[in-house]
N, C-alpha and C positions, 0 to 999 in steps of 0.2 A: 504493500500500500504506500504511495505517496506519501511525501510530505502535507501538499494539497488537499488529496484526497483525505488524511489524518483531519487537518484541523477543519475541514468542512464535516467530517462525524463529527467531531466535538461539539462545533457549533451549535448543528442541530440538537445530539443530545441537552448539552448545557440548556438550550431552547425548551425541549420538550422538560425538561426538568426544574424550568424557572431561574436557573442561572446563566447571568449574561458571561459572555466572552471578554476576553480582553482587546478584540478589533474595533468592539465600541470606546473603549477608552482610547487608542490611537487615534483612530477616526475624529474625535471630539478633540484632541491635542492637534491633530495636523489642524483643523478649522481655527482653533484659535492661535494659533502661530502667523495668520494671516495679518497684515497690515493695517487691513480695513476687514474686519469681522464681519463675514458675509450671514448678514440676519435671514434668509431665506433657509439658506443651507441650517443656522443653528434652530430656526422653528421646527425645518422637515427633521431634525437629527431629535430635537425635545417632542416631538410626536411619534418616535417609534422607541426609542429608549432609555429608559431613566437616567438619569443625570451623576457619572461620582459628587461623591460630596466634596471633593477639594476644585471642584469648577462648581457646584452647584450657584455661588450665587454669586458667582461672577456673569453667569450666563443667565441668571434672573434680573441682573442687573441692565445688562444691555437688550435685553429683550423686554422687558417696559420702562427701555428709555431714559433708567437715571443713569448709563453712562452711553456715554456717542459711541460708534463704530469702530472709530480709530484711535488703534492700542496709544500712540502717544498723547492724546487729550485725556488719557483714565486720571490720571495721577491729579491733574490740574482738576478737572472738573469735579472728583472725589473730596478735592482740598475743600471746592466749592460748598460740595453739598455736607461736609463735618460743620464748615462753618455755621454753613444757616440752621442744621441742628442743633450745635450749641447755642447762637442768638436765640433759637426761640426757649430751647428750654432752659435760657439763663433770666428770658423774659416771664415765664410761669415762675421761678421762683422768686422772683424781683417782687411780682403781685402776688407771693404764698397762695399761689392756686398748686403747685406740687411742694411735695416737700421729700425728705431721703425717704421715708416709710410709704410713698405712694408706690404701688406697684408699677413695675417697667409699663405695662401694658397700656394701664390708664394713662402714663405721661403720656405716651403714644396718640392717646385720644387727645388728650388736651391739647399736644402739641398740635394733632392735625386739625382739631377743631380752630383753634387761634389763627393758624396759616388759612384756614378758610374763611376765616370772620364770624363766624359762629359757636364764640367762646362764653357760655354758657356767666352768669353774673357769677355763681358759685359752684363748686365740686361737688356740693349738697341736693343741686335740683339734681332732679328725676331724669335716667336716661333715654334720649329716644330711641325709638327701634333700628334705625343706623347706624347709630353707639353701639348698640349692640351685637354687631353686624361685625361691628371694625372689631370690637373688642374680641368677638369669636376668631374672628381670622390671626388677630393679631398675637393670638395666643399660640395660637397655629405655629406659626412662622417665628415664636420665639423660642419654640421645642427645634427649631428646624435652622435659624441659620445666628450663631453665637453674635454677633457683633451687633453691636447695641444701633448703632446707623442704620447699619447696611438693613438691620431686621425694621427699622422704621421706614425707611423709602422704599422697601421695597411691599410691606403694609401698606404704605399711602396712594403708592404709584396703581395697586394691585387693586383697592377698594374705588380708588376714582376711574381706574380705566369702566370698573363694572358698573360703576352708579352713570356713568357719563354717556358708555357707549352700549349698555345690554341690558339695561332696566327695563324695556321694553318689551324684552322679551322674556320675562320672567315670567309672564302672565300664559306663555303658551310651554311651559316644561309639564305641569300634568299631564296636560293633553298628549307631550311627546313621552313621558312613564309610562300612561296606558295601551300607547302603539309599540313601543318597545315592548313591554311585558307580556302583551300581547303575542310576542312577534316570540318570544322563550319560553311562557307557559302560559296559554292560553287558560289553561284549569287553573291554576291562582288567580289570573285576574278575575274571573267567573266568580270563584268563591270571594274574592276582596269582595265586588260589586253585591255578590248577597248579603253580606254582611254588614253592607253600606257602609264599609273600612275605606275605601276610595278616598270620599271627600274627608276622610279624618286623617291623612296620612300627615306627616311634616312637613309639608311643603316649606315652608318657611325655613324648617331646620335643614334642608334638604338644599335647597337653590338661591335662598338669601343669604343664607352663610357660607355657601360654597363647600357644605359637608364639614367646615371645620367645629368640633367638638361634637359631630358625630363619628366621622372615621379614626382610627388612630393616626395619627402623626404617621408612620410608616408609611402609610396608601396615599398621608395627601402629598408626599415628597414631590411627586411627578404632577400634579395639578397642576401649579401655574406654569409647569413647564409644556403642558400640552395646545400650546399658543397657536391656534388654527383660525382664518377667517370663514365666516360663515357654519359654525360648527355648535352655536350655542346649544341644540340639540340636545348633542350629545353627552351634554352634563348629568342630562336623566341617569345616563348608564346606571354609574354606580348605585341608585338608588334599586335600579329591575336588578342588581346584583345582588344586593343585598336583601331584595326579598323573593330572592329565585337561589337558594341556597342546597337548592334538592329538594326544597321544601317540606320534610318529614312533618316540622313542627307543626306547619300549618293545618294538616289533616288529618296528623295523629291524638290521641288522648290531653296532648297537652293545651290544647286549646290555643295557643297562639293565633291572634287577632280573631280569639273565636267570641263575640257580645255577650254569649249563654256562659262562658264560663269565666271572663277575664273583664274588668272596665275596663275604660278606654285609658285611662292612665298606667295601666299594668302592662294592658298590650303594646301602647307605644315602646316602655321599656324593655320589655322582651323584643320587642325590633328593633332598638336602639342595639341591645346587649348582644343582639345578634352579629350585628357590623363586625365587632370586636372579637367573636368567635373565629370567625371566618377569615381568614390568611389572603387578603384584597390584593397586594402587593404581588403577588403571582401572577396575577390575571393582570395583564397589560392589557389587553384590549376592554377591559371594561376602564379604565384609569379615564376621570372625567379627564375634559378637555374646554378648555377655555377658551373662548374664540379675544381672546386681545390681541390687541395690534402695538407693535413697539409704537411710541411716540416718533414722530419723524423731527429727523438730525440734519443741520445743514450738511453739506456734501462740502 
């Protein structure tokens, strides 16, 4: 057997067995070794394979746009964006709206609240459901990328691309869960619909928060990297994945999202608890997929 013919079994095995090869990580060093980091090639390369974690948020970075293209503008415009980081969270502690015991997350909010103009009189009123939004994700993304910055712009950049450019479409993902779900088991959607479990599902935890603090951190590694135009869709995925598990629960003794033997507050959590069972992170082809677009860069 070949050399060639060797590492084309491996591949495939590795494949079939959920572990990636090492041609993805060459592959992903040869692109950014480029001059001008070609953003086409790093979307198509963050839509087929997860990202190492020693590029991961370098290549989140240039992909919504808080660094330009071109490797010798990183350093200067990075100088940029610590700066105005620090301004602003040296202006929340200036007006004791943060202080050391506030947690990272919430500064986060504060901070991105202040830079939008809608910095709340006190830290005491009531959150709106956008706060909410930011603060799930932004939890996300502090399990997932260490640097106190890089994990705030790349929150901020991540929540306005979706509030800015796919709010709009938020309204059509049930619709797209029930033709999915459809489309993998026709008999659980049937039994959801008897149940009239449909309209009770989380929608909200599901497509507003972008699955963050319902999947684990692990499955959403690959989320904002699955950067596709015209693909909001397919954010459903994970959702038909996680209630298309072989579905025993659903039709066995245990009643899961069954009315007659669970409320609705039990069954959510049993579907929630189930995400967590279930090893997401193998399944690449269900890995939602984000339709954002890098901000565009002068040339």
């Amino acid at each position: 057997m070949t050399d060639d013919s060797q590492r084309n079994f491996r591949s495939v095995y590795y494949e079939k067995v959920g572990f990636r090869g090492v041609e993805e990580k060459k592959s992903l060093e040869i692109l950014l070794k480029d001059d001008r980091l070609d953003i086409e090639k790093l979307c198509t390369f963050s839509q087929r394979f997860p990202l190492p974690s020693l590029y991961r948020a370098l290549v989140w970075k240039v992909l919504l746009g808080i660094l330009p293209p071109h490797h010798e503008s990183h350093a200067r415009v990075m100088a940029y964006r610590k700066e105005q980081y620090s301004d602003v969270l040296h202006a929340l502690d200036v007006i004791r709206f943060v202080s050391d015991a506030t947690p990272q997350v919430e500064v986060f909010l504060y901070m991105h609240r202040l830079e939008s103009g809608k910095l709340p009189r006190s830290p005491s009123f009531p959150l709106e459901p956008e706060d909410e939004v930011f603060l799930a994700i932004a939890k996300a993304m502090e399990e997932m990328v260490e640097d106190s910055v890089d994990c705030y712009w790349i929150t901020r950049c991540f929540v306005n691309q979706l509030d800015s450019k796919y709010r709009d479409f938020l309204p059509q993902l049930p619709k797209a869960f029930e033709q999915y779900l459809n489309l993998e088991d026709s008999r659980l959607l049937s039994h959801l619909k008897a149940c009239s479990a449909v309209s009770r599902l989380p929608y909200d935890l599901w497509f507003k928060r972008c699955f963050a603090g319902c999947l684990p951190e692990p499955s959403l590694q690959s989320s904002p990297l699955k950067l596709r135009q015209s693909t909001v869709c397919i954010r459903s995925c994970p959702s038909v994945d996680s209630a298309h598990p072989g579905s025993c629960a659903v039709f066995t003794g245990r009643g899961w999202l069954n009315p007659q033997k669970q409320n609705l507050q039990t069954q959510r959590a049993s579907c929630t608890t189930s995400f967590y069972r279930r090893d997401l992170s193998l399944h690449g082809s269900w890995y939602p997929q984000w339709g954002l677009e890098p901000e565009a860069w002068g040339h």
